[in-house]
PATORGU-287670 format. One line per field, with one value per residue (C-alpha): x, y, z. Coordinates in Angstrom, 3 decimals, decimal comma. Each point is the difference from the previous one (the first is absolute). Layout:
east	(X/...) $
north	(Y/...) $
up	(Z/...) $
//
This chain:
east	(0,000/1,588/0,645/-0,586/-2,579/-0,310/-0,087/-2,832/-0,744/-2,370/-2,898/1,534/3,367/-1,875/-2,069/3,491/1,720/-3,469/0,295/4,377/-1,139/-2,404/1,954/2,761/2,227/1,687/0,119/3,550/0,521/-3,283/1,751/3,503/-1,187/-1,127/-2,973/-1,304/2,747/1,264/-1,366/1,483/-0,373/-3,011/1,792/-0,713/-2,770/-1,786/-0,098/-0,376/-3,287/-1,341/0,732/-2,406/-2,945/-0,022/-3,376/0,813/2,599/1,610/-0,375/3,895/-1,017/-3,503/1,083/3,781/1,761/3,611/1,796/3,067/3,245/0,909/3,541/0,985/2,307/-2,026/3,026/1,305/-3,343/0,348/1,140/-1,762/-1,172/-3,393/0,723/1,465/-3,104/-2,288/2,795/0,029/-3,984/0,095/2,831/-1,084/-3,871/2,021/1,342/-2,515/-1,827/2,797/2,882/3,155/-1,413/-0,004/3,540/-1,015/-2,308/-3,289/-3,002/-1,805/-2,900/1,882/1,737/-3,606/-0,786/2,697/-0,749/-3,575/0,700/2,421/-2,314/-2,433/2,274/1,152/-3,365/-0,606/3,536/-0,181/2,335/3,465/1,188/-1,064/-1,172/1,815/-0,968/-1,177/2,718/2,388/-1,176/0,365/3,406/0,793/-0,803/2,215/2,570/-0,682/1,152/3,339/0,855/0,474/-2,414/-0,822/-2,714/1,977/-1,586/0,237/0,086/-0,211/-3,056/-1,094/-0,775/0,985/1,509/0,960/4,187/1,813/3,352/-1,112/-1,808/1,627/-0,927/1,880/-1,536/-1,248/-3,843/-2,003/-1,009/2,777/2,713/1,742/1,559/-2,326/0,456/0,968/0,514/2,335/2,149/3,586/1,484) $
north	(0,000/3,442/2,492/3,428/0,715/0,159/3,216/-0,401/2,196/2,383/-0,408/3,352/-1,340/-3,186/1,918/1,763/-3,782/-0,782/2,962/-0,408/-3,510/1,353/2,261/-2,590/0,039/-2,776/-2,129/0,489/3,467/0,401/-1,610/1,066/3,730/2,870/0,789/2,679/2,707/-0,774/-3,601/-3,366/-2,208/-2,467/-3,270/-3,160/-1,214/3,073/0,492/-3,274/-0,232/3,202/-1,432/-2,946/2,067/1,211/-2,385/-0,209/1,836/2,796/3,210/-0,092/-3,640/1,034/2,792/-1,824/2,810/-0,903/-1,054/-1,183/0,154/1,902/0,787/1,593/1,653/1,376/1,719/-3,544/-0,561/2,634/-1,339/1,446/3,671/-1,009/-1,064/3,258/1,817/-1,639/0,090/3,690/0,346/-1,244/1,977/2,972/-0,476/-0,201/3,132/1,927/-1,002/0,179/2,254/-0,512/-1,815/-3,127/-0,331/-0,192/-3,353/0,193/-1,367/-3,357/2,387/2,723/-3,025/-1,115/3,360/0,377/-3,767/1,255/3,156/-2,072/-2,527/2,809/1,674/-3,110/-0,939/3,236/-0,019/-3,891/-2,664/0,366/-3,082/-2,451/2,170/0,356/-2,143/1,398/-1,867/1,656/3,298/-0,446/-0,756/2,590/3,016/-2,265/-0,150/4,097/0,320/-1,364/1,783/-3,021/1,576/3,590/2,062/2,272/3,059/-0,363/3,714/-0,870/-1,953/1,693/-2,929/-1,778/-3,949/-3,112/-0,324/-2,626/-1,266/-3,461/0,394/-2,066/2,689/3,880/2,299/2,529/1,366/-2,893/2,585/1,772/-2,021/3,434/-0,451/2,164/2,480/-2,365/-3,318/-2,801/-0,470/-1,367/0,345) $
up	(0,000/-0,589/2,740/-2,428/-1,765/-3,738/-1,680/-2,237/-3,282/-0,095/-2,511/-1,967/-0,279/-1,403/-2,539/-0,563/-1,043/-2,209/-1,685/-0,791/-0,918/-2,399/-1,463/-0,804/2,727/0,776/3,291/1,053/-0,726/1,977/2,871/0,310/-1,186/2,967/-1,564/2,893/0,694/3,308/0,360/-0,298/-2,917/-0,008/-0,817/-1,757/1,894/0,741/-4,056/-0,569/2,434/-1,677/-3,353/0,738/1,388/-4,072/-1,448/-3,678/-2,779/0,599/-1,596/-1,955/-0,816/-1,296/-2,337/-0,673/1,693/-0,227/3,438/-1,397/-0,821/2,915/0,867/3,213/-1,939/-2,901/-1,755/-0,764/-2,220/-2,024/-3,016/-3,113/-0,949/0,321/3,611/0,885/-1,150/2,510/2,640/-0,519/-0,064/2,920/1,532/-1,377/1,485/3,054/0,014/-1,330/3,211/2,679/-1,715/1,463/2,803/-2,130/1,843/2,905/0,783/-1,012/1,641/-1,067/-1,213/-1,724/-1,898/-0,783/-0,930/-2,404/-1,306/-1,016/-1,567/-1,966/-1,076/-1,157/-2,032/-1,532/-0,851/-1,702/-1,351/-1,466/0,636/-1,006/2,214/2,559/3,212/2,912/3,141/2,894/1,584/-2,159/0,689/3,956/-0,859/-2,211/2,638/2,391/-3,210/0,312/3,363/0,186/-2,961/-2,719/-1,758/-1,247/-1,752/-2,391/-1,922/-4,148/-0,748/-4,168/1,121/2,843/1,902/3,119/-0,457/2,102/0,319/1,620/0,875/-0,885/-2,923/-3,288/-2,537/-0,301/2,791/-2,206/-1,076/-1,618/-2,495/-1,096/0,986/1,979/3,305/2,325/2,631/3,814/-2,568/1,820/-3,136/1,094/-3,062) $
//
């Protein structure tokens, strides 16, 4: 019998997991990640519990929302122009949102935030690659943070792109190929 009492969830931080689930997050970023600023991470059997009060599909599996690849690294995945143009929609959302506080850590929601503007410009944009994760995007504003990654200004284009360290492909504007103002070129 234990001695302490288990620290149970509360039915928001529940609806909180359902709705990360829904949205195509996956289990163990769910438990390893602080969701709540300030508060612990759930683990794997709080989000695993959760996970099975869900009756039926999930929303990501319904509409074939994309949950994978996911890198914890996205830099390393960014191996074709195409790629780097979703990688820098999505970067860019971010930081039309948040500014330069992208490099500091953002919030579960304001990552959601930025994940759903993206989507909706995408949608109205059409499909130039496969979509980013929602994984992928968690890990890209932690990518953001310790400063692997950057969100350059194109002033030939006048927009804002993704730049990493790791990426395979030239750190330069997916448009016009320039190197951009704050770019992480090391050549």
């Amino acid at each position: 019998m234990r001695d302490q009492k288990q620290n149970r969830r509360s039915p928001s931080e529940t609806l909180f997991i359902h709705l990360l689930l829904h949205l195509g997050f996956s289990k163990p970023l769910l438990s390893e990640a602080h969701l709540r600023e300030g508060a612990k991470a759930f683990g794997k059997r709080s989000v695993e519990r959760a996970s099975e009060m869900i009756e039926g599909r999930l929303a990501h599996q319904m509409h074939q929302w994309p949950t994978r690849p996911s890198n914890k690294v996205p830099g390393k995945g960014v191996t074709s122009n195409g790629h780097l143009i979703e990688m820098s929609l999505l970067a860019a959302t971010m930081y039309y949102l948040y500014g330069e506080r992208v490099h500091e850590e953002l919030s579960m929601q304001e990552v959601i935030n930025a994940f759903d503007l993206y989507t909706n410009i995408r949608e109205s944009a059409g499909a130039v690659a496969k979509r980013v994760s929602p994984d992928t995007a968690f890990y890209l504003s932690r990518e953001l943070v310790s400063h692997y990654a950057f969100i350059p200004y194109c002033s030939n284009c006048g927009v804002r792109y993704y730049s990493s360290v790791e990426q395979k492909i030239k750190n330069a504007c997916p448009f016009c190929k320039e190197v951009g103002h704050g770019d992480c070129n090391l050549s």
